[in-house]
N, CA and C atoms of all chains as a GROMACS GRO file, in nm:
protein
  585
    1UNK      N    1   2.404   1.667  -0.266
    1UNK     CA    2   2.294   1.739  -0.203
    1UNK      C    3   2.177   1.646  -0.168
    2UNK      N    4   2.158   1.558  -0.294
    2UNK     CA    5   2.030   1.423  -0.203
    2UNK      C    6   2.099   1.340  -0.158
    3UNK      N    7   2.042   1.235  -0.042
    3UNK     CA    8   2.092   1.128  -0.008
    3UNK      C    9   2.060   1.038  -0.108
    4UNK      N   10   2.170   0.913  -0.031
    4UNK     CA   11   2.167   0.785  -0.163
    4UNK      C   12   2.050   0.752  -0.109
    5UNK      N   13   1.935   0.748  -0.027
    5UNK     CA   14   1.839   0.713  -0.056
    5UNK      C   15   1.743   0.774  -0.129
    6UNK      N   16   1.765   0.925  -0.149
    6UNK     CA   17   1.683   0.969  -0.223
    6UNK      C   18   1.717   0.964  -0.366
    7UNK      N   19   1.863   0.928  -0.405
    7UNK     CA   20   1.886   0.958  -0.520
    7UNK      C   21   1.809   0.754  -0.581
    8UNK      N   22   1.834   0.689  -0.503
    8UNK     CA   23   1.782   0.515  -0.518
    8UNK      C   24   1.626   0.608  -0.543
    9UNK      N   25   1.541   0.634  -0.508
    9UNK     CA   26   1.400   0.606  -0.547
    9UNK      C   27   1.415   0.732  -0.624
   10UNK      N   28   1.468   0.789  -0.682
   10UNK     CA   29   1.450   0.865  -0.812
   10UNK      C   30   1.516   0.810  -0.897
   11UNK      N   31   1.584   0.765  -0.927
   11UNK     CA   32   1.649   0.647  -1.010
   11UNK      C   33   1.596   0.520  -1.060
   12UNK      N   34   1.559   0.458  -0.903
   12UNK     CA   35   1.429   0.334  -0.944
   12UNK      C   36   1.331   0.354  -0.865
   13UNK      N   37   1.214   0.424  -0.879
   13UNK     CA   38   1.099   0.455  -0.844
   13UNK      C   39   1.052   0.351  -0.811
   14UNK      N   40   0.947   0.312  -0.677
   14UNK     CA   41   0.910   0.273  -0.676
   14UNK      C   42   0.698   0.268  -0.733
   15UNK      N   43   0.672   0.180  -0.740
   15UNK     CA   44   0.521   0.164  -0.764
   15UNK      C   45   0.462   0.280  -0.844
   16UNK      N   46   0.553   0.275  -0.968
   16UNK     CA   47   0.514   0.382  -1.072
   16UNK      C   48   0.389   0.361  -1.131
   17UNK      N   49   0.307   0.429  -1.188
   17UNK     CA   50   0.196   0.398  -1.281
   17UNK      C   51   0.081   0.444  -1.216
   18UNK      N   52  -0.016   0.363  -1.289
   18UNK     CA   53  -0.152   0.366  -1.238
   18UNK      C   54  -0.202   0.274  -1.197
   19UNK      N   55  -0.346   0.313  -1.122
   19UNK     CA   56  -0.377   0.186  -1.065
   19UNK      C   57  -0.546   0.156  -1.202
   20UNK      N   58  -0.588   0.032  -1.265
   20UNK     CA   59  -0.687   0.062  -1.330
   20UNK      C   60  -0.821   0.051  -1.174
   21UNK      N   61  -0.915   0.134  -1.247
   21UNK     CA   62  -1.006   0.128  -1.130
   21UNK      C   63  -0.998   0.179  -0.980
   22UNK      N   64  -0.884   0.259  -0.950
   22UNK     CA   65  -0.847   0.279  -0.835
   22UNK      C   66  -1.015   0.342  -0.721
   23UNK      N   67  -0.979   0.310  -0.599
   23UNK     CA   68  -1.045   0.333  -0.498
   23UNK      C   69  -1.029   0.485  -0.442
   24UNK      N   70  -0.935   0.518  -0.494
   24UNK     CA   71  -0.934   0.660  -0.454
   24UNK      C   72  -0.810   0.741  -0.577
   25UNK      N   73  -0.808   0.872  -0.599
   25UNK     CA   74  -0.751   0.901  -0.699
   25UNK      C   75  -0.699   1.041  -0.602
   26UNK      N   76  -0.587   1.092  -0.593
   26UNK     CA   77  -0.552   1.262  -0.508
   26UNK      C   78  -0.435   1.303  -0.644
   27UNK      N   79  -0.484   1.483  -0.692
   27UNK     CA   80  -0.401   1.529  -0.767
   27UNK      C   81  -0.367   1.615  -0.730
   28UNK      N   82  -0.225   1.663  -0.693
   28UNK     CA   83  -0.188   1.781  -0.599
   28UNK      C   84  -0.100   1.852  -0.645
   29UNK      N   85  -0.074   1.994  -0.670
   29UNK     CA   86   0.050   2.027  -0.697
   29UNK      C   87   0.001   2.131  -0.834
   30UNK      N   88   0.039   2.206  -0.875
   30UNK     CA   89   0.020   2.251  -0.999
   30UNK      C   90   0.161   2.316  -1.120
   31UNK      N   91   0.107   2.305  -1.206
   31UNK     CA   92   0.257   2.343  -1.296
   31UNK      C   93   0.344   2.469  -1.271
   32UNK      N   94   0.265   2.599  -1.214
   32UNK     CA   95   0.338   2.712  -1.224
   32UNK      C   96   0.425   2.677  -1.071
   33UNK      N   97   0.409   2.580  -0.967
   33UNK     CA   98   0.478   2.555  -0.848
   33UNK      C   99   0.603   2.427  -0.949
   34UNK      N  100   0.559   2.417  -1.016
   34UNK     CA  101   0.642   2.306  -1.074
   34UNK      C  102   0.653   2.137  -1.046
   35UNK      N  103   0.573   2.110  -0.998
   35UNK     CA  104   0.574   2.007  -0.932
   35UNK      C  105   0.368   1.960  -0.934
   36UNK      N  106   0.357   1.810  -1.010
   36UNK     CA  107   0.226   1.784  -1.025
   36UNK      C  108   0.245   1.610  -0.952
   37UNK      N  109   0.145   1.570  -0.840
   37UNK     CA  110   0.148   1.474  -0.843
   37UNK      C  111   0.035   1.370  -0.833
   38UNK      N  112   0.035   1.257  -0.910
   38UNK     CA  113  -0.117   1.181  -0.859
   38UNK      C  114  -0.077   1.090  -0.838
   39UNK      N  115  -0.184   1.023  -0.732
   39UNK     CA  116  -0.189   0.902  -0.598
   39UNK      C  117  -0.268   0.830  -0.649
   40UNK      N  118  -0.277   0.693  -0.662
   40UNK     CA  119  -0.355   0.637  -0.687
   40UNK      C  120  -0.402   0.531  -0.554
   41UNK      N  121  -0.494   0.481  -0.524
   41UNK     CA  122  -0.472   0.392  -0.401
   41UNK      C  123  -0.619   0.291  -0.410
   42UNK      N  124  -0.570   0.139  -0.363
   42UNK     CA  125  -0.662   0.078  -0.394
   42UNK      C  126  -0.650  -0.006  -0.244
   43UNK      N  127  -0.818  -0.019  -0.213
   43UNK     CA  128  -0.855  -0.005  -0.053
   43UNK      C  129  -0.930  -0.107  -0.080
   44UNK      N  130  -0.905  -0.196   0.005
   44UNK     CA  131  -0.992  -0.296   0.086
   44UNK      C  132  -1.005  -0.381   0.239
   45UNK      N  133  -1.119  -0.366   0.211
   45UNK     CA  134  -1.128  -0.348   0.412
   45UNK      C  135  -1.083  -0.257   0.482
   46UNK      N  136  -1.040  -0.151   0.423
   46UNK     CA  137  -1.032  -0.044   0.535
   46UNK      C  138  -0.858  -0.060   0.514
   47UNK      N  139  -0.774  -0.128   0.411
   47UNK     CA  140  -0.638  -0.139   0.412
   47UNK      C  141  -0.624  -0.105   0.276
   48UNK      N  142  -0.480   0.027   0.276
   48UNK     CA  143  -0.446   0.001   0.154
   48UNK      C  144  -0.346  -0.086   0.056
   49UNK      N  145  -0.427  -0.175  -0.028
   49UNK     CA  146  -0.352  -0.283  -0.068
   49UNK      C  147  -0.309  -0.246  -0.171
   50UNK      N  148  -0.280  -0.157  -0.210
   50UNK     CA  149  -0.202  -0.076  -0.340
   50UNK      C  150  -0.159   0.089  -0.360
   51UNK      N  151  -0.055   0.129  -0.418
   51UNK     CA  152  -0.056   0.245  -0.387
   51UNK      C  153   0.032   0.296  -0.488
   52UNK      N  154  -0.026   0.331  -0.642
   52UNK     CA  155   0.093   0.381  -0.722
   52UNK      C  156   0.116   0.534  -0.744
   53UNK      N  157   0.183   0.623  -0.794
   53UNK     CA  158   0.183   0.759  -0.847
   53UNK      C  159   0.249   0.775  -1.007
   54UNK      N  160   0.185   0.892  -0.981
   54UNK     CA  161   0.247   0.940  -1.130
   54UNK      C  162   0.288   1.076  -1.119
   55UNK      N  163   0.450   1.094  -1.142
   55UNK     CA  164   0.508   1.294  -1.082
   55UNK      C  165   0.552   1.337  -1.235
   56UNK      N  166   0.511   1.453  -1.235
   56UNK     CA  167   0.601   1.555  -1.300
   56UNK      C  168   0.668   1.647  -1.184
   57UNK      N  169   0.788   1.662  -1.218
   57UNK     CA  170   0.881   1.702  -1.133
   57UNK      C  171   0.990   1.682  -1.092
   58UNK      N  172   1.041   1.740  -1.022
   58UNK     CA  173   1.200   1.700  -0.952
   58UNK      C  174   1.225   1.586  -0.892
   59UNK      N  175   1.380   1.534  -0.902
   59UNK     CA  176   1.386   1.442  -0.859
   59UNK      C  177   1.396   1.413  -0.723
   60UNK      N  178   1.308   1.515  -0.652
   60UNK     CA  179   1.293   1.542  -0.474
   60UNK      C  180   1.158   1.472  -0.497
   61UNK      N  181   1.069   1.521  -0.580
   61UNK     CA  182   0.959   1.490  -0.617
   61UNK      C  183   0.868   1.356  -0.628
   62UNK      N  184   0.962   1.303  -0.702
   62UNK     CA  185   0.957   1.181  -0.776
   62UNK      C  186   1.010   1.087  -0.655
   63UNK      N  187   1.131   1.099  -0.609
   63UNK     CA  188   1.150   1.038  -0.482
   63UNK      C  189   1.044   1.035  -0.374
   64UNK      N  190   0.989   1.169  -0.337
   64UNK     CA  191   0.911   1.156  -0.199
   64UNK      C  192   0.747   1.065  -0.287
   65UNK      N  193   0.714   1.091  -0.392
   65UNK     CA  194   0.619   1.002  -0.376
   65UNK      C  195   0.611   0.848  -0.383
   66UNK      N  196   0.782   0.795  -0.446
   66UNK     CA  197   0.746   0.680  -0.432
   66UNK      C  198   0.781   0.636  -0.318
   67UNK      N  199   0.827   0.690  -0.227
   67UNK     CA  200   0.824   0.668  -0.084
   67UNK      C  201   0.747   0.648  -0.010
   68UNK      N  202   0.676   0.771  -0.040
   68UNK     CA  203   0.480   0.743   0.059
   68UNK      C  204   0.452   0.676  -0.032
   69UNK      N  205   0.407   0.601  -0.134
   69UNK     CA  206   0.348   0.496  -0.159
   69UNK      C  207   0.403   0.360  -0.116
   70UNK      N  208   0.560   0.367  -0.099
   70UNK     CA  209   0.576   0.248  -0.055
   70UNK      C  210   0.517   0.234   0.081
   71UNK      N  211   0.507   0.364   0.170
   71UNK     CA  212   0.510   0.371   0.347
   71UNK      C  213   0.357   0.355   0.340
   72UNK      N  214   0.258   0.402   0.265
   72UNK     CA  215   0.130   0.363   0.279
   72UNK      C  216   0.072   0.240   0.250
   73UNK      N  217   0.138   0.155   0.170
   73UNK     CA  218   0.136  -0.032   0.176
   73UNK      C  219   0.079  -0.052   0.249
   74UNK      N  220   0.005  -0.169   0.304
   74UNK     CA  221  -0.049  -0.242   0.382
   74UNK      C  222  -0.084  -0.168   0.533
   75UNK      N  223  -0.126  -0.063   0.505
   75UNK     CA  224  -0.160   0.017   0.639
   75UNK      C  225  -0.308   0.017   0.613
   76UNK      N  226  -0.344   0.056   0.712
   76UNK     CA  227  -0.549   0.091   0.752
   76UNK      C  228  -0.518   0.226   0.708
   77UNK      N  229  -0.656   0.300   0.643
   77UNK     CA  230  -0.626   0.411   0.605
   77UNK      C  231  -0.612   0.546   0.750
   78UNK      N  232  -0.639   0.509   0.843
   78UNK     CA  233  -0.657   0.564   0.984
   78UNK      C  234  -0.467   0.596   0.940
   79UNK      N  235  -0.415   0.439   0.947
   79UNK     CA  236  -0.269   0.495   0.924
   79UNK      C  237  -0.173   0.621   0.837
   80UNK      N  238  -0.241   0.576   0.718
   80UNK     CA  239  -0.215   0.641   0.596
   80UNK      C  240  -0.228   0.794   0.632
   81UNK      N  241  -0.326   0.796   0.691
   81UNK     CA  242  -0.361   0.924   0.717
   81UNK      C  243  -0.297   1.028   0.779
   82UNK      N  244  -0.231   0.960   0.855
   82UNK     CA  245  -0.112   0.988   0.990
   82UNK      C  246   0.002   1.020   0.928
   83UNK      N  247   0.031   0.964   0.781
   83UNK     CA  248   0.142   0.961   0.714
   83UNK      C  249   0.199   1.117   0.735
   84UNK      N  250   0.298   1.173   0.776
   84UNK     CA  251   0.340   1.316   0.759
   84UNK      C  252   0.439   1.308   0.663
   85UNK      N  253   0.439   1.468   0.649
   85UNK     CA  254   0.586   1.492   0.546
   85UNK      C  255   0.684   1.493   0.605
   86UNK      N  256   0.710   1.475   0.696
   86UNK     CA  257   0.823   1.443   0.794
   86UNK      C  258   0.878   1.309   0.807
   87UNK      N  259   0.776   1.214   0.840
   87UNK     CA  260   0.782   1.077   0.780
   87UNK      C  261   0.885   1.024   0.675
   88UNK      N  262   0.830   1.093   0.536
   88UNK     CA  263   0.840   1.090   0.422
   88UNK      C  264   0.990   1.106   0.422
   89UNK      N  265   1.006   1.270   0.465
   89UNK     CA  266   1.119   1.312   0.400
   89UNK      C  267   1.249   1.251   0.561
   90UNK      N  268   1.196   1.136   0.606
   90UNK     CA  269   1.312   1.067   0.726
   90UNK      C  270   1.299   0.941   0.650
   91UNK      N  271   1.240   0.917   0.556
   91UNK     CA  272   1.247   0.777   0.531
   91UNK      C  273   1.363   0.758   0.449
   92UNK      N  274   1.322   0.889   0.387
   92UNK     CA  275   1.432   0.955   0.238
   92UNK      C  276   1.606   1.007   0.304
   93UNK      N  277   1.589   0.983   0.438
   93UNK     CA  278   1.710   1.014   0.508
   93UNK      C  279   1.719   1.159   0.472
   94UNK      N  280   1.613   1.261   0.520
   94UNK     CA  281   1.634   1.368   0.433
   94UNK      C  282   1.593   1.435   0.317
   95UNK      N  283   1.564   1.567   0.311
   95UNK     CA  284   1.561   1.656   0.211
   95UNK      C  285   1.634   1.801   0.194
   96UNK      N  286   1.709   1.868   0.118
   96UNK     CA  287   1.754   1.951   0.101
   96UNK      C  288   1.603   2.037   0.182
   97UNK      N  289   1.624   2.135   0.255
   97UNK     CA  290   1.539   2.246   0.298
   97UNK      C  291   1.450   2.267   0.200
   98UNK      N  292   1.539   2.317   0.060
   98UNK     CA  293   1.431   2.400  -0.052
   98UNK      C  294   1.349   2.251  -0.099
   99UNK      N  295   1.362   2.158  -0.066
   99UNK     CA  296   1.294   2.065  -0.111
   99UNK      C  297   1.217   1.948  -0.080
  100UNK      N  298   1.148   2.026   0.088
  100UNK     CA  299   1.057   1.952   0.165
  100UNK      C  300   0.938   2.013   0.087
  101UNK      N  301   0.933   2.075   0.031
  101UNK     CA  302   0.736   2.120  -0.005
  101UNK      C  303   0.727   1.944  -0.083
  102UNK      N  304   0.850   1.877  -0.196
  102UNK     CA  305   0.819   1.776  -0.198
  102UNK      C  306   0.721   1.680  -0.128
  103UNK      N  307   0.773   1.656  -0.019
  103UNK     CA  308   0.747   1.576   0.070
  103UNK      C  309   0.619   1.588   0.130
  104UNK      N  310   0.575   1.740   0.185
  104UNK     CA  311   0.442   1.808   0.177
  104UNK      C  312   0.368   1.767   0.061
  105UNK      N  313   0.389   1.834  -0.039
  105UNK     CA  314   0.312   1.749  -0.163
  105UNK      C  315   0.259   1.579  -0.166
  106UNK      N  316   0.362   1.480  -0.132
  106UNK     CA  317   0.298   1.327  -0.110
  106UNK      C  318   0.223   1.361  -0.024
  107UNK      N  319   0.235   1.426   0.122
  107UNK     CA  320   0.116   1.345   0.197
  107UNK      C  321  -0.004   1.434   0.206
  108UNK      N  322   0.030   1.549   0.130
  108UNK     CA  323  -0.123   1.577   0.052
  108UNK      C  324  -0.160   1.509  -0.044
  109UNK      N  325  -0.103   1.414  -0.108
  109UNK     CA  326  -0.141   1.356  -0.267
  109UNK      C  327  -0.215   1.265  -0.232
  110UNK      N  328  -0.183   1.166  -0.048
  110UNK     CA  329  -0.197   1.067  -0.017
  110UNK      C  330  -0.354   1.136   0.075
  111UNK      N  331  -0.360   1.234   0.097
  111UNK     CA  332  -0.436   1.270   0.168
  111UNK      C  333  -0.579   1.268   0.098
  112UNK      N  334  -0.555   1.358  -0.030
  112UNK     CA  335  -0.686   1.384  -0.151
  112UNK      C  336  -0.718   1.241  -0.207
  113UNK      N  337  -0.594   1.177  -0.168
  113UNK     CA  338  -0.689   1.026  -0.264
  113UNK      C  339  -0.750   0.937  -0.131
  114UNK      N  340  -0.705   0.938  -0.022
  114UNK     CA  341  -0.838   0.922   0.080
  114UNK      C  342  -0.938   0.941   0.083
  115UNK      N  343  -0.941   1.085   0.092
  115UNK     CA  344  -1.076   1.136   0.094
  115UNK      C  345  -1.143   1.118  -0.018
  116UNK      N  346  -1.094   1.109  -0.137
  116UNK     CA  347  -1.130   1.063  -0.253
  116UNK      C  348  -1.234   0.964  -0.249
  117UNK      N  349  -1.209   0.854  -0.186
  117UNK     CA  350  -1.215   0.739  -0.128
  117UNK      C  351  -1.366   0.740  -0.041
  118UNK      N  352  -1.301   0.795   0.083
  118UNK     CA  353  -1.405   0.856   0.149
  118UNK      C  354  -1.542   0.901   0.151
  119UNK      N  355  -1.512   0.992   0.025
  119UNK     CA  356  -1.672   1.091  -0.030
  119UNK      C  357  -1.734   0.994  -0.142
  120UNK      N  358  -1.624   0.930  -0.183
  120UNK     CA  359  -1.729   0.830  -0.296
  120UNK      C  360  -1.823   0.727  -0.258
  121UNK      N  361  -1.740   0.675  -0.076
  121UNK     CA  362  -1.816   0.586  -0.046
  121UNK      C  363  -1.953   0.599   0.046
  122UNK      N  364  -1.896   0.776   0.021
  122UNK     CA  365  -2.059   0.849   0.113
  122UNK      C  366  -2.017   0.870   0.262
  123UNK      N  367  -1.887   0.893   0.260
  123UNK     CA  368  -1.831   0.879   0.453
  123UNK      C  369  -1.765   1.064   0.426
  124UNK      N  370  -1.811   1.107   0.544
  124UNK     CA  371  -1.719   1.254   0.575
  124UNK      C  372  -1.611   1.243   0.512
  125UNK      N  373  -1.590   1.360   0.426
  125UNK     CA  374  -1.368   1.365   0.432
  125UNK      C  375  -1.330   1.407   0.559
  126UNK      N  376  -1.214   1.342   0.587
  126UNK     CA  377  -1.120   1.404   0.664
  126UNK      C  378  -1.086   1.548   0.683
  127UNK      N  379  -1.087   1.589   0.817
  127UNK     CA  380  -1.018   1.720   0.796
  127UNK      C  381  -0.836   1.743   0.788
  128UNK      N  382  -0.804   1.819   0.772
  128UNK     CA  383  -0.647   1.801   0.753
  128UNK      C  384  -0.633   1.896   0.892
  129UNK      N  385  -0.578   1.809   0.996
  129UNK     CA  386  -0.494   1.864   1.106
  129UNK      C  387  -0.396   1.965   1.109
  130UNK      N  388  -0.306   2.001   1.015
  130UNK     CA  389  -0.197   2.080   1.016
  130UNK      C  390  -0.200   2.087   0.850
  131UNK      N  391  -0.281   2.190   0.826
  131UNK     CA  392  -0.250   2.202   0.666
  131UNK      C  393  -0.168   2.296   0.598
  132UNK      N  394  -0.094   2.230   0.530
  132UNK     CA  395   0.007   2.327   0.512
  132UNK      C  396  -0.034   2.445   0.377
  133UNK      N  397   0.049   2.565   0.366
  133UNK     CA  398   0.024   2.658   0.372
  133UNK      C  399  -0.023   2.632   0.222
  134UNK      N  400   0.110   2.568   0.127
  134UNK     CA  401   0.092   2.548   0.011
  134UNK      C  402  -0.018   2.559  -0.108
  135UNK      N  403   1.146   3.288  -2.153
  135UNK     CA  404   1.118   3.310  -2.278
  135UNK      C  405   1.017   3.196  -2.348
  136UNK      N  406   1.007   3.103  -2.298
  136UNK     CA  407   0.900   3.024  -2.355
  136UNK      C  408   0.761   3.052  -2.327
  137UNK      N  409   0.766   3.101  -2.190
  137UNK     CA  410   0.632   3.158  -2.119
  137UNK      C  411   0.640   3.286  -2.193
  138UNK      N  412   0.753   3.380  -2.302
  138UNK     CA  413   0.680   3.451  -2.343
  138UNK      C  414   0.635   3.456  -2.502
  139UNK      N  415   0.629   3.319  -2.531
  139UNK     CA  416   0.576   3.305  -2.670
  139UNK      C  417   0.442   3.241  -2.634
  140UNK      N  418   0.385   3.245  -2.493
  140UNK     CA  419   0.254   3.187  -2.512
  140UNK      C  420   0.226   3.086  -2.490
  141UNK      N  421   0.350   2.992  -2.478
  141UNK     CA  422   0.354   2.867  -2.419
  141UNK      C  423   0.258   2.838  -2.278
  142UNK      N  424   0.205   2.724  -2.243
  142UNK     CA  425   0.193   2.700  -2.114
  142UNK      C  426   0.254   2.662  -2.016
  143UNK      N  427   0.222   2.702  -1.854
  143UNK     CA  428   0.334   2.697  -1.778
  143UNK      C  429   0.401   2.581  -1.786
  144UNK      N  430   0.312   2.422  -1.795
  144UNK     CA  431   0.392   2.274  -1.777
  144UNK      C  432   0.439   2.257  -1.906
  145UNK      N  433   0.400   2.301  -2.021
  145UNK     CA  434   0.518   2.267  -2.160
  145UNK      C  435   0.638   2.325  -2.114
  146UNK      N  436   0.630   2.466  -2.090
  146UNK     CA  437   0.777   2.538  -2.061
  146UNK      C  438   0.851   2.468  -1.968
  147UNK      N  439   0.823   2.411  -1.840
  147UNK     CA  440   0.835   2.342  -1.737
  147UNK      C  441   0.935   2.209  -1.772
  148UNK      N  442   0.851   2.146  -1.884
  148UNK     CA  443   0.930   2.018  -1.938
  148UNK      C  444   0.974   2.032  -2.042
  149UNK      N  445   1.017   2.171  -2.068
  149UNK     CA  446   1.118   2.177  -2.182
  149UNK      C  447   1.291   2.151  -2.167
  150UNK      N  448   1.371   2.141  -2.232
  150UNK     CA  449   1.536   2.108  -2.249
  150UNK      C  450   1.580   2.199  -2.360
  151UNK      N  451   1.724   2.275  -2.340
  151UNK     CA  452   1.778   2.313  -2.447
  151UNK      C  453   1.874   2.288  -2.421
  152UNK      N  454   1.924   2.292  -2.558
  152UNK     CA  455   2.057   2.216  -2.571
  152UNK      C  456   2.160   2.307  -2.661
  153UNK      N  457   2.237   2.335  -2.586
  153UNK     CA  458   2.320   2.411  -2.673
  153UNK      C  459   2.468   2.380  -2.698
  154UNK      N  460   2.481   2.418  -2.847
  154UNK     CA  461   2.626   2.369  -2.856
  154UNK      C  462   2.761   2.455  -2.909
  155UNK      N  463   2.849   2.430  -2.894
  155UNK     CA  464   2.981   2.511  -2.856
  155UNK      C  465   3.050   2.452  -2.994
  156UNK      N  466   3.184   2.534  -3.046
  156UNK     CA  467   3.320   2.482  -3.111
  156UNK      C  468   3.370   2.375  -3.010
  157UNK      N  469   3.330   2.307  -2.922
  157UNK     CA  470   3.410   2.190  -2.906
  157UNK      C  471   3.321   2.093  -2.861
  158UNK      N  472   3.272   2.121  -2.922
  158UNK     CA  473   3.138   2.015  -2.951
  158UNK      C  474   3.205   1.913  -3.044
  159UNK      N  475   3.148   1.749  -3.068
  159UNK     CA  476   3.247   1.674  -3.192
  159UNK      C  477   3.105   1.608  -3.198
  160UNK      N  478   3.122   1.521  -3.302
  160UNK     CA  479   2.966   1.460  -3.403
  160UNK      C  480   2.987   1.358  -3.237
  161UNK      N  481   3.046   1.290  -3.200
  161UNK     CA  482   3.076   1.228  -3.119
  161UNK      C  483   2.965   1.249  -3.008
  162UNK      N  484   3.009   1.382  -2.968
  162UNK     CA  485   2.941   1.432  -2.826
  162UNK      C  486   2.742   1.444  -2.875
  163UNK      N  487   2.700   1.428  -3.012
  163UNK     CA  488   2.594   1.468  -3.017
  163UNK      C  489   2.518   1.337  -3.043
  164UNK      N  490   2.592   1.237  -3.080
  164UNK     CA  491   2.593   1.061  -3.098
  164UNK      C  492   2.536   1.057  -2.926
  165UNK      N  493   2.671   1.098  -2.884
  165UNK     CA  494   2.599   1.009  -2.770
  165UNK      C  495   2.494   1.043  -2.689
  166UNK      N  496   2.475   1.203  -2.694
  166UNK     CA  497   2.345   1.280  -2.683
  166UNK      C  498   2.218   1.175  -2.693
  167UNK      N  499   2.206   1.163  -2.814
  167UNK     CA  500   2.131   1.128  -2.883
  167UNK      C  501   2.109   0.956  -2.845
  168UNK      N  502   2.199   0.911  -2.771
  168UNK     CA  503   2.120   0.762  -2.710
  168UNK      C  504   2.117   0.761  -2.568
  169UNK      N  505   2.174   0.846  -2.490
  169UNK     CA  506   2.119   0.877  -2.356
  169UNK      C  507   2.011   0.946  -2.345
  170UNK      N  508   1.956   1.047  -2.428
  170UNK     CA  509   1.836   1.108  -2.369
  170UNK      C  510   1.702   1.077  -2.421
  171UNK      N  511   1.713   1.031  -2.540
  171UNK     CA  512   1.549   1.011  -2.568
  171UNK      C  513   1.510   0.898  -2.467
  172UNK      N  514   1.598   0.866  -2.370
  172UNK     CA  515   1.583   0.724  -2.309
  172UNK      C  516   1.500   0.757  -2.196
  173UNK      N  517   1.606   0.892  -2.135
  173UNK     CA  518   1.559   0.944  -2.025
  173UNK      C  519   1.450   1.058  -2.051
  174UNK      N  520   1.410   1.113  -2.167
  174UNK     CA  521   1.290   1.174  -2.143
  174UNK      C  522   1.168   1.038  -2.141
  175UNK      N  523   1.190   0.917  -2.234
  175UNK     CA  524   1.104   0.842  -2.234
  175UNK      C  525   1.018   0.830  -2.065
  176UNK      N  526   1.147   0.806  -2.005
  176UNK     CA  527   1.111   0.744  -1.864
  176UNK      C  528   1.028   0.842  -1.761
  177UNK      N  529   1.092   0.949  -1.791
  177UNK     CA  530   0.980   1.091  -1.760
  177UNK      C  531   0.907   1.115  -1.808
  178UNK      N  532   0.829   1.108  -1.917
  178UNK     CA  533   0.719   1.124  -1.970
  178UNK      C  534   0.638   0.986  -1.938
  179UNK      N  535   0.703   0.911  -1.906
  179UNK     CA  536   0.594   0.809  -1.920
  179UNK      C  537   0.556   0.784  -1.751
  180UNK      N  538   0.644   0.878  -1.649
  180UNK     CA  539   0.579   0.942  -1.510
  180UNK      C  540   0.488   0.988  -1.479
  181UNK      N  541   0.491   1.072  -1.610
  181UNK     CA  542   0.430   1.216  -1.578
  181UNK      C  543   0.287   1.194  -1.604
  182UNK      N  544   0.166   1.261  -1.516
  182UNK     CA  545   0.032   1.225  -1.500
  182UNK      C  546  -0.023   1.319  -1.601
  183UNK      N  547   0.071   1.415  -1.650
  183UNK     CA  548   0.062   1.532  -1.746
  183UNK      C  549   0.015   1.473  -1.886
  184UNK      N  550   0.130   1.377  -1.942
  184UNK     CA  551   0.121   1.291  -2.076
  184UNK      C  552  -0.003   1.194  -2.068
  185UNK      N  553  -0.021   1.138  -1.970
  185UNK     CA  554  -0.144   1.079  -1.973
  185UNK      C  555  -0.285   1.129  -2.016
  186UNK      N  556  -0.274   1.279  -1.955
  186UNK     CA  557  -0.420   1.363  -1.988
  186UNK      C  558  -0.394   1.382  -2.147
  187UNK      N  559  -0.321   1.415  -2.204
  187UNK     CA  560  -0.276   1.395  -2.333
  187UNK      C  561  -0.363   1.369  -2.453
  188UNK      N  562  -0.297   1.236  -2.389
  188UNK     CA  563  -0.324   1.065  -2.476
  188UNK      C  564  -0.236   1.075  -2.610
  189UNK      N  565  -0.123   1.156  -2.584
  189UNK     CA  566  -0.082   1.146  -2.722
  189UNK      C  567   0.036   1.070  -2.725
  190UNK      N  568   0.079   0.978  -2.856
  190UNK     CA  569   0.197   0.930  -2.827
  190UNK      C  570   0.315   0.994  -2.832
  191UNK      N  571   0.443   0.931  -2.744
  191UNK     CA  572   0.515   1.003  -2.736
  191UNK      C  573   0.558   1.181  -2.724
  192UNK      N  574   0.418   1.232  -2.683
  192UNK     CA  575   0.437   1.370  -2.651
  192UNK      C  576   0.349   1.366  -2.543
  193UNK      N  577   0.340   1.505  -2.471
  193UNK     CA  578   0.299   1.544  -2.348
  193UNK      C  579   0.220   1.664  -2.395
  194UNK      N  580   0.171   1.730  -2.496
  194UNK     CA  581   0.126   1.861  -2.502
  194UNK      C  582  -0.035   1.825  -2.467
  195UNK      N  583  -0.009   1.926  -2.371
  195UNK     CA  584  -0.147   1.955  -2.291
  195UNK      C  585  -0.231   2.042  -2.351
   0.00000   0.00000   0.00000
């Protein structure tokens, strides 16, 4: 039911952990949906040069975020921003149907720790273009 | 049933039961017993849940 790429980054996750000091922090998701995730992301110059998470959850879960953290690497946050769950869940070659809110979930996770980012440094948040319903 | 002893939703969430049968052997619970504390380790030590914690080796929120 997952692809071998999704079953590879739930297996070996990428850029697990935390970041100390992070530049932006996004926590998305809550327990009674089953699924909790945090973004950590560390910004300079306007690039993010780091990008770890931490999931409780499925291994749809756990896959799609270390995915968008790998896909948000070395991007301008303009990029990051752009990141969709669509993205996500094509990088992953895929998600079972019942298990794109995953994927939704990263690039909201990736989204709140922008803006995170954003409001700390005294700049507008972002608005979210297509927000999903979740 | 865990949510109805009062539990909270993410304990119940990251709970496991394990149940065992007549053909169960000491064998099958051996090896239980070195595959999974391995793999809850690796999930708990994911989870942004155990962190708020701070406790070792547990997750109770």
């Amino acid at each position: 039911m997952y692809s071998d790429t999704v079953m590879d980054h739930f297996k070996n996750p990428r850029n697990v952990g935390e970041i100390e000091n992070p530049d932006g922090v996004g926590e998305v998701g809550n327990p009674v949906c089953g699924d909790i995730m945090k973004i950590y992301l560390k910004i300079e110059n306007n690039i993010v040069i780091d990008a770890k998470f931490k999931t409780f959850g499925c291994g749809a879960a756990i896959a799609s975020s270390s995915m968008a953290t790998e896909l948000v690497r070395g991007k301008t946050l303009e990029e990051a921003w752009e990141l969709s769950n669509k993205a996500v869940a094509e990088a992953l070659d895929g998600l079972p149907p019942i298990k794109m809110h995953c994927s939704v979930l990263a690039e909201e996770g990736i989204h709140k720790a922008i803006n995170d980012y954003r409001v700390k440094k005294g700049l507008k948040a972002w608005i979210e273009k297509n927000p999903h319903s979740t | 049933m865990l949510l109805a002893t009062g539990l909270p939703v993410e304990i119940s969430h990251g709970s496991l039961r394990l149940t065992l049968g007549d053909a169960n052997t000491e064998g099958d619970v051996d090896f239980v017993l070195e595959v999974l504390p391995k793999v809850v380790k690796k999930l708990r030590d994911m989870s942004p849940l155990c962190q708020k914690s701070g406790k070792e080796g547990g997750c109770n929120v």
